[in-house]
C-alpha positions, -999 to 999 in steps of 0.1 A, spaced: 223 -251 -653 238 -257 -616 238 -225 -589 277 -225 -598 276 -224 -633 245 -198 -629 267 -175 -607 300 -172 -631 276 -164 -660 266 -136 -643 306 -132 -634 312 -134 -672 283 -109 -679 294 -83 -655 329 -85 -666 325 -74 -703 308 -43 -687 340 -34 -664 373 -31 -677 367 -49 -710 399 -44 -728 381 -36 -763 344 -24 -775 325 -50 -788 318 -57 -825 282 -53 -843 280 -90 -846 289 -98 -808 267 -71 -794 241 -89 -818 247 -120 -807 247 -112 -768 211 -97 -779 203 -132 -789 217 -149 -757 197 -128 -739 164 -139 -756 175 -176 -755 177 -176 -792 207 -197 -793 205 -209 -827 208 -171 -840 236 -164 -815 257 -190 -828 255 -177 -864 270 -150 -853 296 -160 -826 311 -182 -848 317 -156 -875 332 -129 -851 356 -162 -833 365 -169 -873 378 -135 -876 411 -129 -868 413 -88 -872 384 -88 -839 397 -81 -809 372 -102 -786 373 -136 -806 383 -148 -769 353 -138 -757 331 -155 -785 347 -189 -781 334 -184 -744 298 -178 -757 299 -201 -786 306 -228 -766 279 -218 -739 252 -215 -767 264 -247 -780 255 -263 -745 226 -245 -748 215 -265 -771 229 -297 -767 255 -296 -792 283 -307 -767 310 -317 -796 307 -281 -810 306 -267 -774 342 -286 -763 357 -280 -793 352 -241 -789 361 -242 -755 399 -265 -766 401 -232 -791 400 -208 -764 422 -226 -744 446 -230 -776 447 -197 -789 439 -174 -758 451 -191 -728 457 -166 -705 426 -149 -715 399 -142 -689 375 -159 -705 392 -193 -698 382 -196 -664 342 -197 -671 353 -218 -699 366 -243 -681 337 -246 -654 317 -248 -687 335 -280 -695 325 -293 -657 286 -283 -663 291 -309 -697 308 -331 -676 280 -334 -651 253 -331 -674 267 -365 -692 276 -383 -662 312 -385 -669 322 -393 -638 354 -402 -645 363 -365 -658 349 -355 -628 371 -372 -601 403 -363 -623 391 -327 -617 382 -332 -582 414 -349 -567 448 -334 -566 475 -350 -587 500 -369 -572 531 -357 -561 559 -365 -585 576 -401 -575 611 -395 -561 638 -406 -586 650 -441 -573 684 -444 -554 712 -451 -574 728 -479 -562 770 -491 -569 771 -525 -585 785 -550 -563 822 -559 -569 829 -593 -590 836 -608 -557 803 -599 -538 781 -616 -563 763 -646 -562 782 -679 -562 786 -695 -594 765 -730 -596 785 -757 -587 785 -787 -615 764 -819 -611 785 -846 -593 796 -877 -614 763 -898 -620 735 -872 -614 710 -869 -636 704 -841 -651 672 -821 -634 641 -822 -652 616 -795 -659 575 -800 -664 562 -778 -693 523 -766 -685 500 -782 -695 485 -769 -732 452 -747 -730 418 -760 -731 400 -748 -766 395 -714 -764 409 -704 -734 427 -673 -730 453 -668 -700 443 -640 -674 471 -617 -663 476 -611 -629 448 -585 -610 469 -553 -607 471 -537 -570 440 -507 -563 455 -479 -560 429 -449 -539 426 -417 -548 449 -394 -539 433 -375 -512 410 -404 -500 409 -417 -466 421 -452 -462 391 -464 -454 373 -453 -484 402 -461 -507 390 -471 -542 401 -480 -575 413 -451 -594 392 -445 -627 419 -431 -651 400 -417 -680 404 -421 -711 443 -416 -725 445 -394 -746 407 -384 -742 394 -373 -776 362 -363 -767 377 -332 -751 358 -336 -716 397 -337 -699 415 -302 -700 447 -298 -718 483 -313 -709 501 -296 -689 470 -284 -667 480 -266 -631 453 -279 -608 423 -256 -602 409 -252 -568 375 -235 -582 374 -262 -606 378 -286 -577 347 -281 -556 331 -274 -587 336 -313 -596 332 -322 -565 295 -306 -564 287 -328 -594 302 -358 -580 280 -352 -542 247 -371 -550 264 -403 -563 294 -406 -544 288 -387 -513 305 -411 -487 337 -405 -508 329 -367 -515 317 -355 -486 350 -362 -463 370 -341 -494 348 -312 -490 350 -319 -449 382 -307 -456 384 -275 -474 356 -265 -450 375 -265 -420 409 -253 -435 413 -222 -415 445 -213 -443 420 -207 -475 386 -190 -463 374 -182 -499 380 -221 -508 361 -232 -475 332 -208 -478 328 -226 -510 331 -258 -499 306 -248 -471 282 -241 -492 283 -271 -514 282 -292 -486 248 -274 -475 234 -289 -506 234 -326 -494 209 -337 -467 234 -362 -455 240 -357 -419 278 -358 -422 274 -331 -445 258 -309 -424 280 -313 -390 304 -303 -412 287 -268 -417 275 -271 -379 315 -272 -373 324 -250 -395 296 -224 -380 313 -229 -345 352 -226 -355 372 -211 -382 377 -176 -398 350 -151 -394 338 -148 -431 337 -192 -433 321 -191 -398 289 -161 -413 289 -185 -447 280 -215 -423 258 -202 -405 234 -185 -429 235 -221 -445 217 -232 -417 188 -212 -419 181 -232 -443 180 -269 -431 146 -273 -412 152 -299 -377 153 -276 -348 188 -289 -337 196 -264 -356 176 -237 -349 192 -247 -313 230 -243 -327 221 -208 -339 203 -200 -303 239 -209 -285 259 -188 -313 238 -158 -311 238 -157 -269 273 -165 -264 294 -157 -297 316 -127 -286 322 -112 -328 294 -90 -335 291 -100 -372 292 -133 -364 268 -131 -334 246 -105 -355 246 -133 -384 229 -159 -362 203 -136 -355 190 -127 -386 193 -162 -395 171 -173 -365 143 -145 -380 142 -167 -410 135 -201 -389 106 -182 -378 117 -188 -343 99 -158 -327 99 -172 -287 137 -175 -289 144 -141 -306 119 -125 -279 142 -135 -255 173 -127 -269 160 -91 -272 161 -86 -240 192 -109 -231 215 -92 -257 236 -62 -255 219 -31 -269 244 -33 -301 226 -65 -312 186 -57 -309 191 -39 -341 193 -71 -354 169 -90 -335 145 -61 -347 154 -75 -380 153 -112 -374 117 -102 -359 107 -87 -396 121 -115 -409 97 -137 -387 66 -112 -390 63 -107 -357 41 -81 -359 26 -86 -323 66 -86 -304 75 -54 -335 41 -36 -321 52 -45 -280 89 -30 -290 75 3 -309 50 9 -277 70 -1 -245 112 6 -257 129 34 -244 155 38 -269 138 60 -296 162 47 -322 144 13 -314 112 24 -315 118 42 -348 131 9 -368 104 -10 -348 78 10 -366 95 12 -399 95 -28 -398 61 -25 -389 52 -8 -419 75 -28 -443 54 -56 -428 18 -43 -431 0 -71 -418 -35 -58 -404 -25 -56 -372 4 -33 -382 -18 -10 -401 -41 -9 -375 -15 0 -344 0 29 -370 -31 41 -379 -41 45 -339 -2 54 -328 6 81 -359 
């Protein structure tokens, strides 16, 4: 199951705990029992008898984990179909949503590409309706033929020549036409899916386009069309208008080891609005060449936003870059050693924690020093506590 799918069962879980609008049944509490011990097989005994019965009140909700323990267990017919019943009989219900990223987990998981980019790419705009044009007065149109003088033959017309045994004639190669979206330079055919697409991979018609859903495709699509993918996710990143999609996109981009992935979240670290700027840099924590490391130096010594500047600090603690965070302790405004105490836990520095909780001045310092110290317990921490009580 992918991080994204992961996180909005956990979404899904959580919601029926707050603000779900009815109690649920014997036989979906049951079967939630069973989802929660993997025993899928069980669970769909019972989902599909509460989503059969039209007097419950949370058949919505059963669809939605029908068709999850359905995937479970590779039944991906009977997991679709449940999902095309949700979105039939309950589709303004909640439960839609995860339903829907469901459909993209089966998409990925079966390679359907094709689904996937109809997910991922916007629709076109609607054409505009062609000009109407006034037909020409009688007088204005084209010249009528003029007859053959006396003594001309009449012309004479060559019929093609007949096809060769089983030859078939080849129509014309229609124009590509690139994805909506797609840079010229990485313009490609467009795969239309099947039409109408009874496997029910493709969401219903009409089908507002779904941001979420978007990135979500996208994700799937980032391994095996990356040079295509990765300049679409470029894009949310660094639009400043939608943080919550960018932060997203952010972090999908994080995932690939392509280096135009990753200037992207080196860009997006540097510029942008303050929550897509902490999302970027805590992404790259994670990616090991020290140019890195380097990028989160500059940030934390000259970013001027204490949450963003504080962010880079912790984030250098899990580098384990301990000479450049005992330099920024001293470097850095008072406000910010808090943090470089934690980057320094993060690190086990026990040896720059020790120096801090023996030589600072400020006794608030020296306090959290010590209390990392003793989160820490290395030997040498338990020793210097021991002897300093």
């Amino acid at each position: 199951m992918t991080k994204w799918l992961s996180a909005l069962m956990g979404l899904a879980m959580s919601a029926t705990l707050i603000g779900a609008p009815a109690p649920d049944s014997k036989r979906l509490a049951l079967a939630k029992d069973y989802i929660a011990d993997e025993q899928w097989t069980r669970a769909i005994t019972e989902l599909r008898a509460v989503s059969d019965d039209a007097k419950d009140a949370n058949r919505d909700e059963a669809l939605f984990w029908l068709a999850h323990s359905e995937h479970q267990v590779g039944d991906q017919t009977s997991a679709l179909e449940a999902i095309g019943r949700l979105e039939r009989l309950f589709p303004r219900s909640r439960w839609v949503r995860p339903a829907r990223s469901l459909r993209v987990e089966i998409a990925q998981r079966l390679r359907r590409d094709d689904v996937l980019w109809v997910m991922a790419v916007p629709p076109p705009p609607p054409a505009p309706p062609p000009p109407t044009t006034t037909a020409p007065p009688a007088a204005a149109r084209a010249p009528r033929a003029r007859p053959p003088m006396p003594g001309t033959p009449p012309p004479t017309t060559v019929a093609p020549p007949p096809p060769a045994p089983g030859a078939v004639w080849a129509a014309a190669p229609e124009a590509a036409t690139p994805w909506p979206g797609t840079p010229p330079a990485l313009g490609r055919t467009r795969m239309l899916p099947p039409s109408p697409a009874p496997d029910g991979l493709l969401p219903p018609t009409p089908y507002g386009f779904d941001s979420d859903l978007q990135i979500e495709a996208l994700v799937g699509l980032l391994d095996t069309h990356s040079e295509r993918v990765i300049p679409l996710l470029r894009e949310i990143a660094l639009d400043d208008k939608n943080p919550t999609e960018a932060r997203r996109a952010v972090f999908a981009l994080a995932q690939s080891s392509r280096p135009e992935a990753r200037s992207t979240v080196v860009e997006a670290a540097k510029r942008g609005p303050e929550l897509v700027r902490i999302a970027a840099i805590r992404e790259l924590g994670r990616f090991p060449e020290p140019v890195f490391t380097t990028t989160l130096l500059g940030i934390a010594r000259g970013e001027s936003d204490a949450s963003v500047r504080d962010t880079a600090i912790v984030t250098l603690g899990r580098t384990g870059a301990r000479v450049q965070l005992r330099g920024l302790y001293t470097q850095l405004p008072p406000v910010s050693r808090f943090a470089v105490l934690t980057a320094l836990f993060n690190a086990k520095d026990d040896d720059e924690l020790i120096r801090i909780a023996t030589n600072e001045r400020d006794q608030r310092l020296r306090t959290r020093a010590r209390q990392q110290l003793r989160l820490l317990a290395t030997p040498k921490a338990i020793k210097f506590l021991t002897e300093n009580p």
